[in-house]
C-alpha positions in Angstrom: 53.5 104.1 57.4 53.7 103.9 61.7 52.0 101.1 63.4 51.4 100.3 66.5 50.9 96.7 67.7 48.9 95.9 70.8 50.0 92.1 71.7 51.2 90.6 74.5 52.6 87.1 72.9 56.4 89.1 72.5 57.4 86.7 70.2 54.9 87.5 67.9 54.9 91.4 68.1 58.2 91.5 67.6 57.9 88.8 64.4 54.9 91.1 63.0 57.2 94.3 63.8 60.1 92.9 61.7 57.6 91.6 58.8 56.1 95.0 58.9 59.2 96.3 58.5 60.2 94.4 55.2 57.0 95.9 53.7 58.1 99.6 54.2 56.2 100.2 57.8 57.6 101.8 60.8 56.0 99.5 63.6 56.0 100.3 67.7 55.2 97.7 70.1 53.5 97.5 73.3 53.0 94.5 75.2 49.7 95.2 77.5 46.6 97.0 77.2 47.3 100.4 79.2 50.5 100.9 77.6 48.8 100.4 74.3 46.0 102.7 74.6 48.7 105.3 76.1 50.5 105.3 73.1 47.3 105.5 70.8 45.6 108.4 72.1 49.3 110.7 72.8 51.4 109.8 69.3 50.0 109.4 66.0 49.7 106.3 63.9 48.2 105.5 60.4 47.2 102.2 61.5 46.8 100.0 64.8 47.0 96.3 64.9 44.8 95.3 68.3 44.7 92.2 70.1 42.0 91.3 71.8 43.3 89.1 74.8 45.5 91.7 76.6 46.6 92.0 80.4 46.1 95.9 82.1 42.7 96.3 79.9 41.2 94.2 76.8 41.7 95.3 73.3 38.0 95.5 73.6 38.4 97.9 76.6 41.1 99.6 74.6 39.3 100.1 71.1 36.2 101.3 73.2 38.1 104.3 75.0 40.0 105.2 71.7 36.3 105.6 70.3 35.0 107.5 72.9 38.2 109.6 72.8 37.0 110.3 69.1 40.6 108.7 68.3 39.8 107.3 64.5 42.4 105.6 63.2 42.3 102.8 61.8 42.1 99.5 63.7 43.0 95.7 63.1 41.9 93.2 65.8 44.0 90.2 66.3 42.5 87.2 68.1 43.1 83.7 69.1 39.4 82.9 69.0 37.4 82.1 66.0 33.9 82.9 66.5 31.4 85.2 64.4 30.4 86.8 67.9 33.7 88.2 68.6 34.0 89.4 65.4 30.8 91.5 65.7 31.3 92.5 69.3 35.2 94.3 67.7 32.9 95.5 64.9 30.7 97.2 67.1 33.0 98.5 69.0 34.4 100.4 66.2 37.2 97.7 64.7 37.8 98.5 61.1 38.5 94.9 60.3 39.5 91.3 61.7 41.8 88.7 61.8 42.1 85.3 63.1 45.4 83.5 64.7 47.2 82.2 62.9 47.1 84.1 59.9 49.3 85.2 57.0 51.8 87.8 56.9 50.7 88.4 52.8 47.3 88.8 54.2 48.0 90.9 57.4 49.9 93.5 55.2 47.6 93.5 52.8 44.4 94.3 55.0 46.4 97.0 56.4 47.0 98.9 53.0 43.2 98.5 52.9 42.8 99.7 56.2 45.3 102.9 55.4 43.0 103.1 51.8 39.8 103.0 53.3 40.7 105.5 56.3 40.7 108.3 53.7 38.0 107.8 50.8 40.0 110.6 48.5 43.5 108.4 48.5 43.2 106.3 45.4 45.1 102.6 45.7 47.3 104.1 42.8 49.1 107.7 44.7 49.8 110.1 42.2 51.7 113.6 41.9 51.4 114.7 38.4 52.9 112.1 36.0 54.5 110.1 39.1 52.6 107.3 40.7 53.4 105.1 43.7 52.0 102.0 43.8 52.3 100.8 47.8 50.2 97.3 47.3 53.1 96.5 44.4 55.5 98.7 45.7 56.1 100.4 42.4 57.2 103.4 41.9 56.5 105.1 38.1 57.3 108.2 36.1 56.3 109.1 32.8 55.7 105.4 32.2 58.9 104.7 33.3 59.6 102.0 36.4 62.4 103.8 39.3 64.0 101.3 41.7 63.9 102.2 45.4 65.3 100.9 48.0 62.7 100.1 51.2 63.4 103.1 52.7 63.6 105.2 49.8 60.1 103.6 48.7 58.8 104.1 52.3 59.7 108.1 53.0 58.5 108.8 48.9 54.9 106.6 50.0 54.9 109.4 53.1 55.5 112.7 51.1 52.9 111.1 48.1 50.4 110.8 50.8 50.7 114.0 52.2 51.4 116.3 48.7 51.7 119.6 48.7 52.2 119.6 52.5 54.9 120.7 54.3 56.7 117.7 56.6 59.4 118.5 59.2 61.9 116.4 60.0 60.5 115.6 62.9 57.6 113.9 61.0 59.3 112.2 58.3 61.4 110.2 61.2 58.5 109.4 63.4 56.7 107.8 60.1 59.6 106.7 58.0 62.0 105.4 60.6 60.4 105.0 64.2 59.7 107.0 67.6 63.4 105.8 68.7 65.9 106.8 65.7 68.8 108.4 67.7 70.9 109.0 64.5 72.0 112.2 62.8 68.6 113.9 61.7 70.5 114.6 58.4 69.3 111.3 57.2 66.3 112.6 56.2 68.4 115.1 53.9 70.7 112.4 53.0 67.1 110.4 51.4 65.6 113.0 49.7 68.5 113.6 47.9 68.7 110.0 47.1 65.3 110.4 46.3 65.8 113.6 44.0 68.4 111.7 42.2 66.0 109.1 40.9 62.6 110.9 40.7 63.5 114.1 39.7 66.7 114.3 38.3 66.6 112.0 35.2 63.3 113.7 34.1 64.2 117.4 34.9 61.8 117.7 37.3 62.1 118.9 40.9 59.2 117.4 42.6 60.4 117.5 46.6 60.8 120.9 47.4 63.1 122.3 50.5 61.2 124.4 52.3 63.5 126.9 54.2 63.3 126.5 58.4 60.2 124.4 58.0 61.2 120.4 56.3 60.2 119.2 52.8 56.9 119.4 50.7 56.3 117.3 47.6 54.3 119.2 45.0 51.6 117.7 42.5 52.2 118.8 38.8 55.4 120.2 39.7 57.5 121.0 36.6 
């Protein structure tokens, strides 16, 4: 899922951007407030993680304009302060949850699979498309009660069609939420995975599950034989 992180300490952006990484998530970065809220209300993220001590504006500053810009997604607020008033002043302002410095990286990912749950009441903890089922919290990935091993990419761009079945996603999409705003490479990739993918979902249980659709990108279908 694509992240953006609004924090200034570099250090630590770039340490949460790499751990968020690990878990399967694309993750941007912007160092101040006004390039943070820039990016939040002109690209498209499942998740933000928001620090509250910014320079350029506050992350209270930023989270308020997002609101008022009727710009929902989900947000995480990062601070170093540890008070119960700062934790109501970013819930008030429209901060879907909290978190202290320091905290854990197990923790941090986890509230943010809640966050990306809790964003849409319909999506289940357990995704599923017919007799497959994605797991993201474990990252398992089951058909037919039988386990499939992906890789962290493979996991990440099946997690992004399972989220969006019977949808169709271009290219375009599937490399701005499975690899990142920046990816330079051959666009092909993103045939070269769903094949990989095809091979291990759909293949081995004669199904065919991710469906090319001509001129357009890919659409995953739910019950597809």
């Amino acid at each position: 899922m694509r992240t953006l992180i609004i924090e200034d300490e570099r250090g630590l952006a770039e340490a949460i951007a790499d751990g968020l990484a690990a878990e399967g998530f694309v993750a941007d970065v912007a160092h101040d407030g006004a390039d943070g809220l820039w990016r939040a209300l002109h690209e498209s993220y499942d998740v933000i993680v928001l620090d509250i001590m910014l320079p350029a504006l506050s992350g209270y500053e930023v989270l308020k304009r997002l609101r008022r810009a009727r710009v929902w997604t989900p947000v995480l607020m990062l601070t170093a302060k540890d008070g119960e008033y700062d934790e109501a002043d970013a819930l008030d302002l429209g901060a879907d949850d909290y978190l202290s410095k320091p905290f854990s990286y197990v923790v941090l990912v986890a509230r943010l699979r809640a966050l990306l749950r809790r964003g849409a009441p319909a999506r289940p903890a357990v995704l599923r498309a017919g007799d497959l089922t994605v797991d993201p919290a474990c990252r398992r990935c089951r058909r037919g009660g039988q386990d499939i091993e992906l890789t962290t990419r493979e996991f990440a761009l099946l997690e992004y069609l399972v989220r969006h079945t019977d949808e169709v996603l271009t290219k375009t999409d599937i490399l701005t939420h499975v690899w990142d705003e920046n990816f330079d490479g051959d666009t092909n990739i993103v045939e070269v995975y769903v094949g990989y993918l095809r091979r291990k979902i759909d293949e081995p249980f004669g199904r065919h599950t991710i469906e090319t659709v001509r001129g357009a990108g890919y659409r995953l279908r739910d019950g597809a034989g």
